[in-house]
SETOR-238682 format. One record per atom (N, C-alpha, C, CB): residue number from 1; x negated, y negated, z negated. Coordinates in steps of 0.1 Angstrom, whole numbers, plus 5000, padded with zeros to 4 digits. Glycine has a CB too. Example, Ala and Ser with C-alpha at 12.3 -4.5 7.8 and 13.67 -1.06 7.14 Angstrom:
(atom 1, (4868, 5057, 4922))
(atom 1, (4877, 5045, 4922))
(atom 1, (4868, 5033, 4922))
(atom 1, (4887, 5045, 4910))
(atom 2, (4872, 5022, 4929))
(atom 2, (4863, 5011, 4929))
(atom 2, (4871, 5000, 4921))
(atom 2, (4859, 5006, 4943))
***
This chain:
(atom 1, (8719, 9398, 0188))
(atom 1, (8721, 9406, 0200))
(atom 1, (8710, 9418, 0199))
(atom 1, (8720, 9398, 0212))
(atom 2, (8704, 9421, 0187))
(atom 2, (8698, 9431, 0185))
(atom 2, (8699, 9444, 0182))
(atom 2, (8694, 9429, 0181))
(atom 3, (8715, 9448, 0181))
(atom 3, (8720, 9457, 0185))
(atom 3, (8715, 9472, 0195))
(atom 3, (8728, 9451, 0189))
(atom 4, (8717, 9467, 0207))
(atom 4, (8712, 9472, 0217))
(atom 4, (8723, 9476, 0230))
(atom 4, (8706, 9483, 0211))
(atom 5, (8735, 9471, 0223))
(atom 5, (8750, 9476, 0229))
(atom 5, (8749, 9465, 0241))
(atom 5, (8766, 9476, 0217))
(atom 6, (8749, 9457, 0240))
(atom 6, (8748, 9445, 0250))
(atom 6, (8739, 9442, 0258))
(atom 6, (8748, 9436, 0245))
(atom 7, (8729, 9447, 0261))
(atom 7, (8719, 9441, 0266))
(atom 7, (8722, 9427, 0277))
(atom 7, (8712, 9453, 0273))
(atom 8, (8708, 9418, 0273))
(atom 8, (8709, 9409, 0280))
(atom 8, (8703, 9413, 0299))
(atom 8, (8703, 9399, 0271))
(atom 9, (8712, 9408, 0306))
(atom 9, (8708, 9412, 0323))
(atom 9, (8695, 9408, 0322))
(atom 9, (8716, 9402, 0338))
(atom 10, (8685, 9402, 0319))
(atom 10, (8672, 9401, 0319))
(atom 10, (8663, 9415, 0317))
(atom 10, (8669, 9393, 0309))
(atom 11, (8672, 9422, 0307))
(atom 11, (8664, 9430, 0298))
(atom 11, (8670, 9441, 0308))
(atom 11, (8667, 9430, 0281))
(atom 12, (8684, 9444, 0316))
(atom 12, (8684, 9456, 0322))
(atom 12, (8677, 9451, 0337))
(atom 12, (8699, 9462, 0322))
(atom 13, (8672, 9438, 0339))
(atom 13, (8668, 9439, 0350))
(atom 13, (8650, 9442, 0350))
(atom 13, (8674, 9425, 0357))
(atom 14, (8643, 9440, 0340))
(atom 14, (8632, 9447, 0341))
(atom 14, (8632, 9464, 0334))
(atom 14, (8623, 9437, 0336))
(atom 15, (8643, 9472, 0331))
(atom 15, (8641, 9484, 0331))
(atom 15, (8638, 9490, 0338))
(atom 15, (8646, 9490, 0327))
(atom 16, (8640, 9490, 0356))
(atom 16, (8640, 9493, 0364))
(atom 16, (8622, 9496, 0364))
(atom 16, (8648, 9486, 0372))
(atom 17, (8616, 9482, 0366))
(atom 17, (8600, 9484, 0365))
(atom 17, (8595, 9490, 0355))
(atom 17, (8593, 9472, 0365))
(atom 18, (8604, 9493, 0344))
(atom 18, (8591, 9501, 0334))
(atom 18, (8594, 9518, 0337))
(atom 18, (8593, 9498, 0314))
(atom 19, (8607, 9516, 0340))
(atom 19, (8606, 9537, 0349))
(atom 19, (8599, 9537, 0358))
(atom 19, (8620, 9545, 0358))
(atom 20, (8596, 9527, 0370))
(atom 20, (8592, 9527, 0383))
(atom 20, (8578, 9532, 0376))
(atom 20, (8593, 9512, 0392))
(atom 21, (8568, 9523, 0366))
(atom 21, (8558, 9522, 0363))
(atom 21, (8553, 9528, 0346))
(atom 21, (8556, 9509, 0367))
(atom 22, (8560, 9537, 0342))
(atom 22, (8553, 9543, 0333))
(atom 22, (8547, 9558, 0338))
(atom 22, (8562, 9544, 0324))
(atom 23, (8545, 9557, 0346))
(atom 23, (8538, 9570, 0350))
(atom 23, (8522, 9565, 0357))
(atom 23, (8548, 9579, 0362))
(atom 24, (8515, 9570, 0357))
(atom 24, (8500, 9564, 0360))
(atom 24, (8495, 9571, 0376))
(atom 24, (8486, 9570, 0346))
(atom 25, (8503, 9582, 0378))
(atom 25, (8504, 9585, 0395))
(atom 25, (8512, 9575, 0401))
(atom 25, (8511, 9600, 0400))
(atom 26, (8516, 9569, 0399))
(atom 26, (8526, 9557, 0405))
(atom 26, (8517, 9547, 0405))
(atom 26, (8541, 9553, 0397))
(atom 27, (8510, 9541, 0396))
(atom 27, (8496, 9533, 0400))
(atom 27, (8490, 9536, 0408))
(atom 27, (8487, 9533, 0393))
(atom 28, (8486, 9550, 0409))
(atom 28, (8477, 9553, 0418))
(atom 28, (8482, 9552, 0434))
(atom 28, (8472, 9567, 0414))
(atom 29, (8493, 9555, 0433))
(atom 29, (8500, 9549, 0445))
(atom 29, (8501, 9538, 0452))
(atom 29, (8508, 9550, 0445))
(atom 30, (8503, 9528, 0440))
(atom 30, (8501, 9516, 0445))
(atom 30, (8488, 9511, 0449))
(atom 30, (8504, 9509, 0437))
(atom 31, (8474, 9514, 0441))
(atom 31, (8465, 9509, 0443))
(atom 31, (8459, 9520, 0458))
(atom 31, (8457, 9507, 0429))
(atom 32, (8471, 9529, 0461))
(atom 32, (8461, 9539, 0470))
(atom 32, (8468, 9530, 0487))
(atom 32, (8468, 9563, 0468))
(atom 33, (8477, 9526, 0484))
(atom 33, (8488, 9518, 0491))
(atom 33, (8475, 9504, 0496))
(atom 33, (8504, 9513, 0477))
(atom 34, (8476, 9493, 0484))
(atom 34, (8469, 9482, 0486))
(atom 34, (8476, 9472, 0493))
(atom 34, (8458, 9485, 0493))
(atom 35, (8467, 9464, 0501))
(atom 35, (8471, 9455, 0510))
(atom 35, (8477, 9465, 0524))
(atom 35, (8457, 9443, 0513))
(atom 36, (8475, 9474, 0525))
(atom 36, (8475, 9477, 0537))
(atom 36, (8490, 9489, 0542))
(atom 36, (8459, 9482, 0540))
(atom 37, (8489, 9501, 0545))
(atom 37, (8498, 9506, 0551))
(atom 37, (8492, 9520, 0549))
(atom 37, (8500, 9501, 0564))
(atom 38, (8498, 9531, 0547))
(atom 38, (8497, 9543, 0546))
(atom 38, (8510, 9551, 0545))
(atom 38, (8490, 9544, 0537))
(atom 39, (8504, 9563, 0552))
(atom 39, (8519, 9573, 0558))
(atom 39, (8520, 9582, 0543))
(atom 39, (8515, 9586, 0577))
(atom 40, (8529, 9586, 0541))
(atom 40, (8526, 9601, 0526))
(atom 40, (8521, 9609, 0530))
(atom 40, (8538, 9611, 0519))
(atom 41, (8516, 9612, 0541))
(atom 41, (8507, 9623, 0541))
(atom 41, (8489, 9612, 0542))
(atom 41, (8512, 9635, 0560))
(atom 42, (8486, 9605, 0545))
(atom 42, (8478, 9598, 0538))
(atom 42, (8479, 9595, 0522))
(atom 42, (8478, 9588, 0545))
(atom 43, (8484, 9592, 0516))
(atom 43, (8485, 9592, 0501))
(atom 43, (8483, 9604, 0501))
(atom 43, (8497, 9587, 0494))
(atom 44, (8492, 9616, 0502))
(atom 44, (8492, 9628, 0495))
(atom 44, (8477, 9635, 0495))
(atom 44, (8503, 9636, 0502))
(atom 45, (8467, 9629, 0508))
(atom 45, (8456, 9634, 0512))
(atom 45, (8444, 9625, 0505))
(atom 45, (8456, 9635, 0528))
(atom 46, (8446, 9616, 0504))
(atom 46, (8438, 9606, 0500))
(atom 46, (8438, 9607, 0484))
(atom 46, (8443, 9591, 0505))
(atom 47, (8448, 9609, 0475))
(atom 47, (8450, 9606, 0466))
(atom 47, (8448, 9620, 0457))
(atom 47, (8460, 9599, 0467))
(atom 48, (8439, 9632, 0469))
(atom 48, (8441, 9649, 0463))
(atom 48, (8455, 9651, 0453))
(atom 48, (8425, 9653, 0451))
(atom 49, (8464, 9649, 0460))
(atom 49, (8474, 9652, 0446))
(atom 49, (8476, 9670, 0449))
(atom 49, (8494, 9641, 0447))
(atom 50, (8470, 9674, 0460))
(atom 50, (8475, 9686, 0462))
(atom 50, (8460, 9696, 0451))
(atom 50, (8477, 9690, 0481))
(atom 51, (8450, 9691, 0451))
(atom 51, (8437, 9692, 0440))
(atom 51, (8446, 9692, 0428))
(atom 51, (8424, 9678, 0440))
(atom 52, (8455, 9685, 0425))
(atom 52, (8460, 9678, 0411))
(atom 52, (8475, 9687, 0406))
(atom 52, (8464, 9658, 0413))
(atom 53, (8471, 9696, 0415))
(atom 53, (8489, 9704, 0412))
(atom 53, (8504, 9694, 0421))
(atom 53, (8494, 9702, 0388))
(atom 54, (8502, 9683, 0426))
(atom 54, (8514, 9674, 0428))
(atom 54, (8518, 9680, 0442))
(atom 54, (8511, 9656, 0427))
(atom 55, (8529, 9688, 0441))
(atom 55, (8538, 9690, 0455))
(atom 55, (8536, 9678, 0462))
(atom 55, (8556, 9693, 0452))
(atom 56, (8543, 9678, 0477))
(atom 56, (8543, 9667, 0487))
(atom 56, (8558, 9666, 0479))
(atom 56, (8540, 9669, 0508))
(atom 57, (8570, 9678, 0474))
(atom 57, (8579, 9674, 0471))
(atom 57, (8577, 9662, 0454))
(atom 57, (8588, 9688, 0472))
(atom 58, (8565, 9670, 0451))
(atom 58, (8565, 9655, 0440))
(atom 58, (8561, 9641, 0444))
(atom 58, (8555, 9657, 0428))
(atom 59, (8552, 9640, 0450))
(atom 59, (8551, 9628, 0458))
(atom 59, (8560, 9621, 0461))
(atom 59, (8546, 9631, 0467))
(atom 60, (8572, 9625, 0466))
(atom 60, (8582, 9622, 0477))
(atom 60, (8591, 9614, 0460))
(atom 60, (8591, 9640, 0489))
(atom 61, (8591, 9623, 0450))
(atom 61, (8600, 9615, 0439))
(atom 61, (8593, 9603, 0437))
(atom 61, (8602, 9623, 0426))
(atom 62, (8579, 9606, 0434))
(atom 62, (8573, 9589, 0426))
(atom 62, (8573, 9580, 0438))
(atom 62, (8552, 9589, 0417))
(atom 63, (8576, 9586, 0450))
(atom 63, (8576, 9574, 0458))
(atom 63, (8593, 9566, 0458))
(atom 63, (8571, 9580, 0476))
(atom 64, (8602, 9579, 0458))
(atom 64, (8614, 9572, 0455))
(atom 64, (8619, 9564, 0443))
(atom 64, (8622, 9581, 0457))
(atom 65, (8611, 9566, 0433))
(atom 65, (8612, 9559, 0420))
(atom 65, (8604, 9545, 0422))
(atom 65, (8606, 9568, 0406))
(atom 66, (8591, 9546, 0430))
(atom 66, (8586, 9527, 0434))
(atom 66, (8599, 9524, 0445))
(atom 66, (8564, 9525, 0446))
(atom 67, (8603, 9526, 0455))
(atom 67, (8614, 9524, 0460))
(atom 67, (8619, 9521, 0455))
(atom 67, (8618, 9530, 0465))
(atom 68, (8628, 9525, 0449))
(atom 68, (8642, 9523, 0438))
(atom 68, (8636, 9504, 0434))
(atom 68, (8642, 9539, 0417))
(atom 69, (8630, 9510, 0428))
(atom 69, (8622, 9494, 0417))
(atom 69, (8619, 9481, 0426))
(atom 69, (8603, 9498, 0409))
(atom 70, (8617, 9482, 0440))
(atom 70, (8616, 9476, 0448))
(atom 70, (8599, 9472, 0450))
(atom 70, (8626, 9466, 0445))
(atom 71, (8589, 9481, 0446))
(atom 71, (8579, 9477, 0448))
(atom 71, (8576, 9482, 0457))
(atom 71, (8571, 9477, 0441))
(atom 72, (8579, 9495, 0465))
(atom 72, (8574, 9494, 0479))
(atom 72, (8585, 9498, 0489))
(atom 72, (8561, 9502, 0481))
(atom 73, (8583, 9499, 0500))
(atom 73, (8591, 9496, 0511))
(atom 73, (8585, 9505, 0523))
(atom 73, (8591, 9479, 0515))
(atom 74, (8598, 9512, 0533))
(atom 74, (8593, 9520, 0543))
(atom 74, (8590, 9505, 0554))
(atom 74, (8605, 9534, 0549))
(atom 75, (8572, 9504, 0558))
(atom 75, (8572, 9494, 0570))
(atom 75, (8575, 9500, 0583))
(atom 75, (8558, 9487, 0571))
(atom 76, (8571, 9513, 0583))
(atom 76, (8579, 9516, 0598))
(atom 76, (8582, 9535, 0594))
(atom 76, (8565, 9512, 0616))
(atom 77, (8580, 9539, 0607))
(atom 77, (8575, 9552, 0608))
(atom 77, (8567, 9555, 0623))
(atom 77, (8588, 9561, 0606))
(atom 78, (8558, 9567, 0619))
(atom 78, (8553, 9571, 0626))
(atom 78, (8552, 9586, 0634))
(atom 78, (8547, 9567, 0622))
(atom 79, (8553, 9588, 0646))
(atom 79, (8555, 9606, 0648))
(atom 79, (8545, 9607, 0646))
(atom 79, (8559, 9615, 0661))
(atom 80, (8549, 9622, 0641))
(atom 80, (8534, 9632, 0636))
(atom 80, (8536, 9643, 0649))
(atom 80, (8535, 9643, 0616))
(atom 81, (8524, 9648, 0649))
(atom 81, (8522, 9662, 0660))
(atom 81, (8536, 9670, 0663))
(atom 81, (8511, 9675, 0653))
(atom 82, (8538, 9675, 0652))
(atom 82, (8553, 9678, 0657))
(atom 82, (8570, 9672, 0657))
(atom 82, (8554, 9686, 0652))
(atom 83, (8567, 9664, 0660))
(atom 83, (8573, 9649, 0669))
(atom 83, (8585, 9649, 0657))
(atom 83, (8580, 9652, 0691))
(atom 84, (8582, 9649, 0641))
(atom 84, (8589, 9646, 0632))
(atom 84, (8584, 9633, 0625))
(atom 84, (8591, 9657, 0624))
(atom 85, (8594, 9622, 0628))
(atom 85, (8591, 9608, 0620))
(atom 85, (8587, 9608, 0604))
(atom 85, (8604, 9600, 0621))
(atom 86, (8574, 9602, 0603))
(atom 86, (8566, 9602, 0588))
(atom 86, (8568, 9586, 0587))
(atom 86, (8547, 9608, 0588))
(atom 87, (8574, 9583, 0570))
(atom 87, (8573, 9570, 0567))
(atom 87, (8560, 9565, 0568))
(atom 87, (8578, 9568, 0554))
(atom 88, (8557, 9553, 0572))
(atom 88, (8545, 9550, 0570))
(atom 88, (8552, 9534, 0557))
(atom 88, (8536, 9549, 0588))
(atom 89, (8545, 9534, 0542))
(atom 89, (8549, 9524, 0535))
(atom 89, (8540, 9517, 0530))
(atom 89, (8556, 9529, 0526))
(atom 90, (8545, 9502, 0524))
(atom 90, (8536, 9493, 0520))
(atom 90, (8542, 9484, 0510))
(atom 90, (8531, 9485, 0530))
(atom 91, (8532, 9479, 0502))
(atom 91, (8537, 9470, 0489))
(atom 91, (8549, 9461, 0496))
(atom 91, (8524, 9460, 0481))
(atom 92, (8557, 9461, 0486))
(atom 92, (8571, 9446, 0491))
(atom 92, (8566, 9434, 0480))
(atom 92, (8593, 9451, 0485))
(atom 93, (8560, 9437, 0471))
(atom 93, (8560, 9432, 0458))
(atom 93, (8539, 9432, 0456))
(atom 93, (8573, 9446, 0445))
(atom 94, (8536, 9425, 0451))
(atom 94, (8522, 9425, 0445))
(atom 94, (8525, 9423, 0429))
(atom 94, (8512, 9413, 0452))
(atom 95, (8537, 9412, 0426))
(atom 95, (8537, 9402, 0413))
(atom 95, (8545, 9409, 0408))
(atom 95, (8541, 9387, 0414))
(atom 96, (8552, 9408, 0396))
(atom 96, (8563, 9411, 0391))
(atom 96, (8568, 9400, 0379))
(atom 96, (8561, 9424, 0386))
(atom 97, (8572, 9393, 0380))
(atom 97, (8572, 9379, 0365))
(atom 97, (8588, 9385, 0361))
(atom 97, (8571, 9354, 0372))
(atom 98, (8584, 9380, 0347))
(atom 98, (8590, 9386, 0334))
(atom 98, (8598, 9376, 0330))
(atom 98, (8581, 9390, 0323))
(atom 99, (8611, 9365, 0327))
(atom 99, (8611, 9360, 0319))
(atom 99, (8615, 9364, 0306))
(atom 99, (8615, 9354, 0323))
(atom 100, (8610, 9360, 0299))
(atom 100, (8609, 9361, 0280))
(atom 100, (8624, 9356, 0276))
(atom 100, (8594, 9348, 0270))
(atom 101, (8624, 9344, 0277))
(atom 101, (8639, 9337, 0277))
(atom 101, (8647, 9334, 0288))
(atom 101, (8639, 9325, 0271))
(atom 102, (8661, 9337, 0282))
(atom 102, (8674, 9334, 0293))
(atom 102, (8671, 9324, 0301))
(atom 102, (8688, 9331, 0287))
(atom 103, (8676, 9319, 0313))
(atom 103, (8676, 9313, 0315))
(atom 103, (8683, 9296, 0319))
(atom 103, (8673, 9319, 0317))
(atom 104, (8692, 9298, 0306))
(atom 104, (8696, 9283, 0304))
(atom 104, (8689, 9283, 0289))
(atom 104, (8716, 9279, 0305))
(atom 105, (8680, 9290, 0281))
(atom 105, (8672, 9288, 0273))
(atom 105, (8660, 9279, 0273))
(atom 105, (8669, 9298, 0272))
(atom 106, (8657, 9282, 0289))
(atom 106, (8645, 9273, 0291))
(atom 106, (8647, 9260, 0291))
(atom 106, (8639, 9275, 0301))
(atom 107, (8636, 9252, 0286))
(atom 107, (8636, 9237, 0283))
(atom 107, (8623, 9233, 0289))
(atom 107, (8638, 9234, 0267))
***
């Protein structure tokens, strides 16, 4: 099955995490994230991405790509001054486990 035409569901189910996480601003998200809660305009501010060249519109993608992947999650929202709802988001996920083999493989 080394082809590549087939993939096994294992193998398309962790591609998702390596798009989510081949980028190293998407780390930084996470670790800017933590245990706790932060709005995108906290990340965007905290994390200088606007120092770093990164639009709030780029922001808004690497957040939809940890989304997608299921590592993080809108926990609520919050109004901002001009009474437009800001995600406020947080890890869904800390772990991610891999299995190596199928699972009627395992013994």
């Amino acid at each position: 099955m080394c082809e590549g035409h087939d993939l096994p569901e294992r193998i398309k189910g962790i591609r998702k995490y390596i798009h989510a996480l081949h980028c190293p601003t998407r780390w930084d998200i996470i670790d800017c994230i933590g245990t706790g809660e932060r709005t995108s305009k906290e990340i965007y501010d905290n994390m200088k991405l606007g120092e770093a060249g990164i639009s709030q519109a780029g922001l808004y993608y690497h957040l939809a790509a940890l989304r997608k992947a299921g590592i993080i999650e809108v926990a609520s929202y919050r109004e901002t001054h001009g009474g437009i709802p800001e995600k406020v988001w947080k890890l869904k996920t800390t772990k991610i486990v891999i299995n190596l083999l199928e699972e009627n493989e395992v013994k």
